[in-house]
C-alpha angles and dihedrals in degrees: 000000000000121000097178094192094069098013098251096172104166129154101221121189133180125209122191101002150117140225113228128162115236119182088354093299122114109246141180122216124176108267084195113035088207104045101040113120138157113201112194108204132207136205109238113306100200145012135212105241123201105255122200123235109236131175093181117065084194094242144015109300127205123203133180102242112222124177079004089296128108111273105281092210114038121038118182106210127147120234104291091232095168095048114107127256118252112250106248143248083063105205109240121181112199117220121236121272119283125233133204108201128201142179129235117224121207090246088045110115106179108181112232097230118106089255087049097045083048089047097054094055092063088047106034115105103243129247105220138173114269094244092052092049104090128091113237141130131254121240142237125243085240095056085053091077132099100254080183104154126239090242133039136161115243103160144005094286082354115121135169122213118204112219142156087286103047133256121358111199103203141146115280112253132203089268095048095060095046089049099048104012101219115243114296094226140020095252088047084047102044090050087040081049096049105041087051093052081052088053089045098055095044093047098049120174110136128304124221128181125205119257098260109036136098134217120241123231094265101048088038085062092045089060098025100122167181101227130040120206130178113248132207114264103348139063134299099277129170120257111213116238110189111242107264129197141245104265090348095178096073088062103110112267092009088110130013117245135215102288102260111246081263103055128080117263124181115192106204127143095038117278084002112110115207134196131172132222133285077257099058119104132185124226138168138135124302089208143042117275126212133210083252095227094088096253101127096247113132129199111259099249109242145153131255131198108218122168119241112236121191086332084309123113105224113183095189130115108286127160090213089071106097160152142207136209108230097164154026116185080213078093095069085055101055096026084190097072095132091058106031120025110234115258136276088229121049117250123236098260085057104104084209112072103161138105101265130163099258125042126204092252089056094049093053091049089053091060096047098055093032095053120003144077115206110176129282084025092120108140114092100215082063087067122042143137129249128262107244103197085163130007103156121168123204134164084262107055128299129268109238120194087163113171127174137154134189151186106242106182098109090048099058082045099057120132096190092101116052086222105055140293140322125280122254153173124232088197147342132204124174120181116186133159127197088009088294120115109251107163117000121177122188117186117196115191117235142140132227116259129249100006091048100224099152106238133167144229109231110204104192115175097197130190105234134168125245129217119258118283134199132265116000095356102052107128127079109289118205106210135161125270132189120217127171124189133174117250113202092215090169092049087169131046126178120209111193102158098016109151124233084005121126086192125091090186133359114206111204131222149235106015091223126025120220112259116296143203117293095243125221094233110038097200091057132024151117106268095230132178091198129004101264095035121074126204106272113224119199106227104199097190145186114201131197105292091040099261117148129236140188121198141157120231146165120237137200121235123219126180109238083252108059116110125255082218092057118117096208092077092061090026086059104033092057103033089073135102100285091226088069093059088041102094116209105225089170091213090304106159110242122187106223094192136008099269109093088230095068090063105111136157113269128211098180134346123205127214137208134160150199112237119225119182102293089350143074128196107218125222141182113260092186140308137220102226128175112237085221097204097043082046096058091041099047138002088268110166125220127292130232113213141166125200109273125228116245106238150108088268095038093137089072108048101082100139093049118101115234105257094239133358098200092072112088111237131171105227103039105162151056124212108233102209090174100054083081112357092254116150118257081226135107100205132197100183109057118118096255093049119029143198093251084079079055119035119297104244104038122057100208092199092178122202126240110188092128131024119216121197092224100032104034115218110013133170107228131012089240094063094049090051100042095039095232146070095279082179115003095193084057097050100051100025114140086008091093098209104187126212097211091349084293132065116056110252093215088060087053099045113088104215126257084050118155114267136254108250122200113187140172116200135191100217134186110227085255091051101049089050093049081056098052081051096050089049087048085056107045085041084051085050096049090048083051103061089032103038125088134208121356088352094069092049080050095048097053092039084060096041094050091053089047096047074051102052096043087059093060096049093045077063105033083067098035115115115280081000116158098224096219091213089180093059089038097051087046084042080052095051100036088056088048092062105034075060086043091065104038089043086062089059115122090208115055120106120258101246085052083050101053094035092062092047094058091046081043081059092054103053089044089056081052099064097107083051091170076063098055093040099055084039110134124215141021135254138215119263134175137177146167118212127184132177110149138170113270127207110231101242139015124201142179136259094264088052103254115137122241112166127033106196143197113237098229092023109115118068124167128190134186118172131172139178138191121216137219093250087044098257117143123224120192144179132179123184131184133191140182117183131198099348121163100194107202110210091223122342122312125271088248079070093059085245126132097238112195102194141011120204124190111189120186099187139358113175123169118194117181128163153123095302101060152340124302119285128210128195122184117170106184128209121196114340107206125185117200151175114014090350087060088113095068089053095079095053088045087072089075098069119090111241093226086046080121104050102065091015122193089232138021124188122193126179139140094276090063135267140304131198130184154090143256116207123195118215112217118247114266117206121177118165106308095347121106130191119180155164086013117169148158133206135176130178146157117228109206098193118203105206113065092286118123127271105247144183127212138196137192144188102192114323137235094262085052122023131181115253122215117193123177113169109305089345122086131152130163138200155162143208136208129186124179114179127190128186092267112031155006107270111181133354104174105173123171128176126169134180136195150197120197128179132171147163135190123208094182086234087048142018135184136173140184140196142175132198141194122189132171131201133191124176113181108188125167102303092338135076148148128234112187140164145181158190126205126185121185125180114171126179130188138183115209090326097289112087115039138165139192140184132183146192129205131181128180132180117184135166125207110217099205094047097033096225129142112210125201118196120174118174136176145205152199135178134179131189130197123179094301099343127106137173125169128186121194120187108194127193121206117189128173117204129192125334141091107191087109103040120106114248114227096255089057093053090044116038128069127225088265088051091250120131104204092167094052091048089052090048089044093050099045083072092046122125108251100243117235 
């Protein structure tokens, strides 16, 4: 049927009728009631066009956001000039030809005329698929959404939390019940209990039930189950899967089926059939329709579906006019599309190759939720049919303004399929006019892995219009582009038990991410705007103790379907570049429980995750944290850690997650020394870092294999919660801490020690000051026990006017306290002269000394005390602070002993503070007190001891103030053994030579005391002594290297000189000792005989000389001696001649060789004429350290031995 004027082109057919005239008009009526049937037919209503795939809008773009989604109708977006032309020609495939289908009652008269063709259309009863028939309404994409609520009764005291990481099963508590009363009585709590099992099962996510709870009957029905899985964080618990039937899919209505011949099919989009509801209703002019002004223009004819309303047509928006999809012929091409959903991408055998806005797998998707019931698909928001707010047909194409939502849970949930759920669509709009795509929007539902906001990819195949081209195509040209981008819909997401998370709640940013990369795998993927630049989310976050953080982070995106069990989640999560799962943090302080002591600066946080159905539970990989104390007292570099796993074998577990995050625990982390190879150590002498911020003689490299919120770095759990070294080998071991560079700090520590403590405090200015008090105290108390004489009546004096001053101050802070500011400024005062005093004391140590004068600084800052107390904010301080229990010797392995102790005799301090303008003020103190050092072992262990050291005292004070201070005070210096000579001119040597020294030297290298004394000449008669002198020092290194004492007699540069008549000689001798060694013996002596006599006409002399050197270095040395002889004779001073005669005998430690040299020479001179010979001897005797063996002087580098080989083969036997 073909009306020109207003295009009606319809192909109309008749089944089981007749013809017959009535009234002289021509008329069909049905012949078989039941059979009689007119089909309409259309040409086809819509075609797939070729999109092309663009990441740049080519320009910024603005929406209206409705249900948190871009608009779905009205985009607001400028010509997208810069994007690229379409290479033409585009392909295009057209769809089949559409049908509308009615049935002919037995009263029904349709005049067979075109109006009443037309008319009949609008009045016919039609003839639609099973699966279309039903009324409904279609959804919005809000009403798609879980509205689960945060508490619900499962059980008598039996409650579920909902929280970032699914369904919690615990015990009600008190609040509980306030917040959500239980049901009054057993039938209101049997229907409460099962309406909430049935919310449980729709909703899905993962389900985890408290240690020590246990499920009820009911509950225990509900997840009582065919198929176990593991879930994060909890126990093994049962996951429900709806019964399904043998070959379920041939039940009636469980699948839609290919519309009959007979049965309306409308194919637009293209391969989706359509079908509206038993309420829908066509209507459009019998007639042609003008413009109305007389110009000749006519309406395009064209149908309209309309929805009947109580006999009436009403055209107006209505949620009740629908359509369904009931079926894609993308079905006859995969032919397995119940058990497998068709692809993304079409397959080779598909005539249509192109980009285009739906794929097959998103038609078949449509049908499925639009039409179909598979099983354990219950909730109606998951089918539903599709808002038709225009579907026109015409002879030139049809107008779509499609629009459907849906709740796709129970989809993604499905167990239908062994590999994951089933495939679904969040929403779908498709807007186009005249049978050619306009605006086309496709949602997937997804999450971001590994933090679990739901978030969705949003397809959109968009008309645009191109900028203008060259030659034939020169004009503008509107063509299709395809455009995803990633929409944050959970923007927030609270985490209250999450397990191995230093977060409470993460709030996720932007709403919308710019366009991304098309992936090539379009369930799980990085969302990237370029390949080698991920999408950046702002994670806006809270952590445990309520601190705020910003950082910036990639996600992975991972479609609602996907399997936990998938391997593409952790295939594609750590397949990436590593600096995308790296997470700046940029030193923000992040509280990783809720116990204060666990906030830290954080360089970079890495995520990971365990993926549920539609879900992931995030959890922290590992962090790099600065130790804040260890980094303001050394260049320690930042610490990786994990959360460590609460247990008797804790130290191992490094791998295992904590259970729960949320639980404050004092030691809350394990060191991962192997995440990048950093140390588990803080360490104080390194050189960049060296032991003058520490205390000079000692290199308090302090281990960090755990971190305790109240200790700081520890070495085990057990010392943290028992305040002291359970086991000091174990604690250090690995860290090296050396006692003078030397001896290991864990051999000298008796267990149960107290333990090193590294903090880091926020103080008010009060309260800083009440610290340094409490350390003056506890320092006068000290003096007081140590101190003899007029030190220890000074000491207490102190100690009783601080105990006094902190008192008032306790009070003049106390709630509702009157500060008392006179009795506080005399208590000042009284406490600065009772320091003064005890300052002017000749005894006391150098580290007391230093101590009280800081604490001297501070009260004399306090002054102005009103001013301390009103003071308003508090600053940064941090200390360590180690005083352990010593053993009282320490020996070596072969039982000498090297080290007597005190018992109480080490102390290190390192204190900091940060200011209110941002200076930072430091002090570091060391003292050993009462040490014999035996070099090596005592004679009473049958050892040959060398030397034997008592110190009293070494302190060492260095800071910010001022430069670094040394105190030794010596005891008795004994030289013994073969060394028993010095030790009469050791006498010599004051014993206090080190605690006012003549010189002090201080560099970065370390420092050096000591004193060099010069011993006047002594001449009587024809003795000479001469250019005597003694010296002495200690040399404190800084950087790892021993502690060691020296001692000389002269010194190479500067020997004695003995003459006695004509004999004279000369010498020195050096000796530096460390603990451990011998570290230098440098001895010379020489002797000599001189005569000579003088005849005016002729002269002549002769000498002789014998010298001997030893140097003694490490494991080398030099032994050498020699003899020179020397005669000379001269006439008149022309004529002269010498001869001499040289003999030197040396051996070389390392080589064991003794080398033997002789030479001599003579010389004669005449007038100006000289000639000299010389004839030299070398001999070596003994000794092979230094030979080559045969395998040196053979073999390559490449243990060939091509010059053997040339010299084997010269002897060979020619072959035949």
């Amino acid at each position: 049927m073909v009306r020109g004027a207003d295009l009606v082109a319809l192909a109309v057919e008749f089944f089981e009728v007749g013809l017959s005239v009535e009234a002289g008009t021509p008329v069909i009526r049905a012949v078989d009631e039941t059979a009689a049937r007119m089909i309409v037919g259309f040409s086809y209503q819509h075609g797939q066009e070729a999109a092309q795939f663009v990441t740049d809008p080519g320009g910024p773009a603005t929406y209206e956001v409705v249900d948190g989604f871009l608009d779905r109708k009205h985009p607001i977006t400028p010509p997208l000039a810069a994007l690229s032309r379409p290479v033409t020609p585009v392909a295009y495939q057209p769809a089949r030809a559409s049908r509308l289908t009615f049935r002919i009652g037995p009263d029904d008269r349709i005049e067979f005329t075109r109006t009443g063709i037309l008319a009949a259309i609008r009045t016919l009863e039609p003839i639609l698929p099973q699966a279309a028939r039903p009324s409904g309404a279609a959804g919005a994409v809000s009403a798609s959404f879980d509205t689960r609520p945060s508490l619900l009764w499962v059980g008598p005291d039996l409650i579920g939390r909902y929280t970032g990481a699914g369904l919690v099963i615990a015990a009600a508590t008190a609040a509980d019940r306030r917040a959500l009363p239980a049901p009054a009585t057993r039938a209101e709590a049997a229907e409460v209990f099962a309406r909430n099992m049935d919310l449980i099962r729709n909703v899905g996510g993962t389900v985890r039930v408290e240690s020590g709870h246990s499920l009820t009957a009911g509950l225990r029905d509900l997840l009582g189950s065919k198929r176990v899985v593991q879930l994060p964080g909890g126990p093994r618990l049962p996951i429900p899967i709806p019964p399904i039937r043998d070959e379920w899919w041939k039940h009636p209505g469980a699948v839609s089926l290919p519309p009959r011949w007979d049965e309306t099919a409308i194919e637009a989009p293209y391969r989706l059939v359509i079908a509206p509801s038993q309420d829908g209703v066509w209507t459009h002019a019998d007639g042609t329709v003008d413009d109305g002004a007389g110009g000749g223009a006519v309406e395009l004819w064209h149908s309209r579906l309309a929805t009947r309303v109580d006999g009436a047509v009403d055209e107006g928006p209505r949620s009740d006019r629908i359509v369904r999809a009931v079926w894609t012929r993308d079905r006859d091409l995969y032919p397995n599309w119940i058990e497998t959903d068709p692809p993304v991408t079409p397959s080779k055998d598909d005539p249509f190759q192109a980009t285009g806005s739906l794929t097959p797998r998103d038609r078949n998707c449509l049908v499925r939720q639009t039409s179909e019931h598979w099983p354990g698909i219950d909730e109606p928001r998951s089918v539903r049919p599709v808002a038709a707010d225009r579907l026109w047909l015409s002879a030139l194409g049809a107008w779509l303004d499609l629009h459907g939502a849906w709740y796709t849970k129970e989809y993604s949930a499905s167990h239908l399929r062994a590999k994951g759920g089933l495939s679904s669509i969040l929403a779908w709009d498709h807007i186009a006019p005249q049978g050619r795509d306009q605006y086309v929007r496709v949602v997937y539902p997804g999450y971001l892995y590994p933090l679990g906001h739901a978030a969705a990819l949003v397809k959109v195949t968009e008309r645009q219009v191109s900028g203008p081209g060259q030659g034939v195509d020169a004009g503008p040209t509107a063509s299709l582009y395809q455009r995803m981008y990633i929409v944050v819909s959970e923007r927030s997401r609270d985490y209250p038990d999450t397990p191995a998370w230093p977060f409470s709640r993460v709030d996720l940013g932007p709403a919308t991410s710019p366009p991304i990369l098309k992936p090539s795998d379009e369930e799980v993927f990085w969302p990237r705007l370029a390949e080698t630049t991920p999408v950046m989310f702002d994670l806006r976050t809270t952590d445990r103790v309520g601190r705020e953080q910003v950082l910036r982070a990639p996600l992975l995106w991972v479609a609602e379907s996907v399997s936990p069990l998938d391997g593409r989640i952790g295939q594609a999560y750590i397949g990436a570049d590593p600096s995308w799962r790296n997470i700046a943090a940029h030193g923000q302080r992040v509280g990783f429980t809720r116990d204060t002591g666990s906030v830290n600066p954080t360089q970079a946080l890495r995520f990971t995750g365990t993926a549920a159905q539609g879900d992931s539970v995030p959890r922290l990989e590992s962090a790099d944290i600065t130790v804040e104390a260890a980094a303001r007292l050394a260049a320690t570099p930042p610490l990786t850690v994990r959360y460590r796993v609460p247990g008797p074998e804790a130290g191992d577990q490094r791998d295992a997650p904590w259970p729960s995050a949320a639980v404050s625990d004092d030691v809350w982390a394990v060191v991962d020394a192997k995440t990048a190879g950093k140390p588990e150590v803080i360490s104080f002498g390194t050189p960049a870092a060296g032991s003058d911020r520490a205390g000079g003689f000692v290199t308090p490299n302090l281990p960090a294999r755990f971190l305790s919120c109240a200790k700081g770095a520890v070495g085990t759990p057990k010392d943290a919660l028992d305040g002291s070294l359970q086991d000091p080998a174990a604690f250090f071991a690995g860290a090296l801490p050396r006692l003078f560079g030397l001896v290991d700090l864990a051999a000298l520590i008796a267990p149960r020690s107290p333990l090193p403590a590294m903090v880091t405090e926020q103080l008010t200015a009060v309260a800083a000051l009440v610290q340094q008090i409490d350390r003056g105290t506890a320092l006068a108390a000290q003096l007081a026990a140590d101190a003899p004489g007029k030190v220890l009546a000074e000491a207490n004096a102190l100690r009783a006017q601080l105990e006094s001053l902190a008192g008032l101050l306790s009070q003049a802070v106390g709630a509702g306290a009157d500060p008392k500011i006179p009795e506080l400024t005399t208590a000042v005062t009284d406490a600065r002269n009772a320091l003064a005093t005890l300052l002017s004391e000749p005894e006391l140590p150098l580290q007391g000394c230093s101590a009280l004068k800081a604490l001297d600084g501070a009260l004399a800052a306090a002054t102005d005390i009103a001013t301390v107390i009103n003071a308003i904010g508090a600053h940064p301080s941090f200390r360590y602070e180690f005083r352990p229990t010593l053993k009282t010797t320490w020996k070596l392995p072969t039982g000498a002993t090297v080290l007597e102790l005190e018992k109480d005799g080490f102390t290190l301090s390192v204190t900091g503070e940060v200011t209110g303008n941002g200076t930072v003020t430091m002090r570091s103190s060391a003292e050993l007190r009462n040490v014999t050092l035996h070099l090596i072992g005592t004679e009473d262990e049958n050892f040959f001891p060398l030397m034997r050291v008592k110190v009293k005292n070494i302190s060492f004070v260095a800071g910010t103030s001022g430069k670094p201070e040394i105190d030794v005070k010596m005891g008795e210096i004994a030289f013994l053994g073969i060394l028993g000579f010095v030790d009469r001119l050791r006498r010599l040597i004051p014993l206090d030579g080190f605690s006012d020294p003549p010189f002090v030297d201080v560099d970065t290298s370390g420092a050096r005391a000591g004193f060099t004394q010069a011993i006047p000449n002594l001449a009587i008669g024809v003795f000479n002594l001469s250019n005597v002198s003694l010296g002495a020092d200690v040399q404190i290194p800084f950087l790892g290297k021993s502690l060691s004492v020296g001692f000389n007699f002269c010194t190479r540069e500067r020997p004695f000189a003995l003459t006695v008549l004509c004999l004279g000689g000369g010498g020195w001798f050096v000796v530096r000792l460390a603990p451990d060694r011998l570290t230098l013996l440098e001895a010379g002596l020489e002797a000599t005989a001189a005569l000579a006599v003088d005849f005016g006409v002729a002269s002549g002399s002769i000498s002789a000389s014998i010298g001997v050197y030893l140097r003694l270095e490490g494991d080398g040395g030099q032994l050498a001696a020699y003899f020179r002889m020397r005669g000379e004779v001269s006439v008149l001073g022309l004529i002269s001649a010498s001869i001499e005669l040289y003999l030197e005998l040396s051996y070389d430690f390392h080589t064991g060789k003794l080398v033997g040299y002789a030479r001599i020479t003579v010389q004669v001179s005449v007038a100006f004429f000289s000639q000299s010979v010389s004839i030299e001897c070398r001999r070596q005797f003994a000794g092979s350290n230094g030979d080559p063996t045969l395998a040196e002087q053979v073999l390559e580098a490449d243990r060939s031995a091509p010059a053997w080989d040339e010299y084997w083969n010269a002897f060979a036997v020619e072959g035949l």
